[in-house]
Every structure is written in structure tokens, then in C-alpha cells.
C-alpha positions in Angstrom: -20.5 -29.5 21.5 -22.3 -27.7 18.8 -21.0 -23.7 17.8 -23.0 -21.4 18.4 -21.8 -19.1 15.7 -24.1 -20.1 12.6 -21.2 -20.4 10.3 -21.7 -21.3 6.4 -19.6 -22.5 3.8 -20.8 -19.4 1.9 -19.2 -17.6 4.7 -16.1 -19.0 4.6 -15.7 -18.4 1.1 -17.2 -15.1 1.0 -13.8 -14.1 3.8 -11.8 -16.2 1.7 -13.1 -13.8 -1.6 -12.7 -10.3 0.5 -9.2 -11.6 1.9 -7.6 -12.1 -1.3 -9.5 -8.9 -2.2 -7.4 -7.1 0.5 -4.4 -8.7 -0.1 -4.4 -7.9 -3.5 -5.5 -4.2 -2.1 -2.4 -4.2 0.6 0.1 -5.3 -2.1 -1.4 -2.7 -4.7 -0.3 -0.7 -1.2 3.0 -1.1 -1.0 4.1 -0.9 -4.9 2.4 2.7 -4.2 5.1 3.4 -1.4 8.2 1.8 -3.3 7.4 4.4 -6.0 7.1 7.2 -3.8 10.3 6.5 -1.7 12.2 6.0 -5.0 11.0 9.1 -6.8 12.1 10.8 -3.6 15.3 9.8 -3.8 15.6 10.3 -7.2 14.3 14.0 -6.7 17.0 14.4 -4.0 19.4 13.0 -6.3 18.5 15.7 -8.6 18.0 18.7 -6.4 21.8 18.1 -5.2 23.1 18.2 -8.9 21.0 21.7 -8.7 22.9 22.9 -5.9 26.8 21.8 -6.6 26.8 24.9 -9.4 28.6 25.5 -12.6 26.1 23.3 -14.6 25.7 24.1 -18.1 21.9 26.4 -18.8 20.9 22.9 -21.0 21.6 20.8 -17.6 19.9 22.6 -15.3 16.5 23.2 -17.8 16.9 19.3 -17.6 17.3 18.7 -14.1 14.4 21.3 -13.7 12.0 19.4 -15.9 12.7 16.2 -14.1 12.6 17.9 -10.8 8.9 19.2 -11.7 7.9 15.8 -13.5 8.8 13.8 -10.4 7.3 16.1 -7.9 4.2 15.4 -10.1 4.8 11.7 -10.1 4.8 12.2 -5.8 1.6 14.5 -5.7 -0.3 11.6 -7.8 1.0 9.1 -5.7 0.3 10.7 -2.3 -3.2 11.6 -4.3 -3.7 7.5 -4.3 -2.7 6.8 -1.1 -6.0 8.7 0.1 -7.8 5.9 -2.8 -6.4 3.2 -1.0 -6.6 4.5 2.9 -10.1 2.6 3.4 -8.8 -0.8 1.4 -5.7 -0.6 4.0 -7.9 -0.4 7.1 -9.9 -3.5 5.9 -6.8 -5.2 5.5 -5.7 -4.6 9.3 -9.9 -5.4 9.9 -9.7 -8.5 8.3 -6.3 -9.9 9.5 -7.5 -9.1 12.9 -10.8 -10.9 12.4 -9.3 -14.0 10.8 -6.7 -14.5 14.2 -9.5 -13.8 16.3 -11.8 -16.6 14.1 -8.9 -19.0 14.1 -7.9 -18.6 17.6 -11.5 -19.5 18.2 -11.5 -22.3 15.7 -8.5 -23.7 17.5 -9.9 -23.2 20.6 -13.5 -25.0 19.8 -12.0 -27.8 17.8 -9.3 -28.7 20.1 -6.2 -27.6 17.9 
């Protein structure tokens, strides 16, 4: 029984290219996220230090400064995450399209 999906080896390696072009994309993805959730806890870390009182004026103008330089460190991130929306939907695109394409591979080959 012949396919009837004209398949090339140029195909295949042209989904082999953009999947490890995703991956690479999705990984990139969640770096992004560990950062953000540990500058958020480092800022919470810092904002409670603010709040338990009778910190030295040198202390707190620290804590501040790190307070403002991590809030910048979350606005860039969360800034990228809107960079990398569209290479996260092809990721969930592709892996979608590679089970459905092995399923039917499996299927039409007998596997």
C-alpha cells in the first residue's frame, strides 16, 4: 500500500531542524520562568526584612536598591516572555503534529 502523503526526506529533516529549533526555544522557556520565580522570592525575601522594622537607614537604602533592581530584573523577564509566546505555541504545534505523524506512521507501517 503506497502513502498517499508525498513525504520527502527533505521533509523529515526540515521537522527534524524546526523541532530542535523549538526545543531549544521551549528550554530557552523555562530558564526564563526559573529566573522569574526566583527573583520573586528573592524580592519577597527582601520586602519582609523591609517590614520586620528597626533596620539601620544603610540597610534599608540597600534592601530598597535591591528591591527596585529585582523588580527590574521581573519587568524584563515578563518583557521576554511576550518574545517567546509565538516560539512556545510552535512548540505545543509541533509536538502535536509529530504524535499525530507518528501515530499515523505506526498506523501505515504496521508498528
Amino acid at each position: 500500500m503506497k502513502s498517499s502523503l508525498p513525504l520527502t526526506e527533505q521533509d523529515l529533516l526540515d521537522f527534524a531542524i524546526a523541532l530542535e529549533e523549538t526545543s531549544k526555544d521551549f528550554q530557552a522557556l523555562g530558564e526564563r520562568y526559573t529566573e522569574v520565580r526566583e527573583a520573586f522570592s528573592q524580592r519577597a525575601e527582601v520586602q519582609a526584612k523591609l517590614t520586620q522594622g528597626h533596620l539601620p537607614r544603610a540597610e534599608l537604602t540597600r534592601l530598597q536598591k535591591q528591591i527596585e533592581t529585582l523588580e527590574a530584573t521581573l519587568e524584563n523577564q515578563l518583557m521576554s516572555w511576550n518574545n517567546l509566546k509565538e516560539p512556545f505555541w510552535q512548540v505545543l504545534r509541533f509536538v502535536g503534529l509529530g504524535l499525530v505523524l507518528g501515530w499515523f506512521l505506526r498506523g501505515w507501517f504496521g508498528g
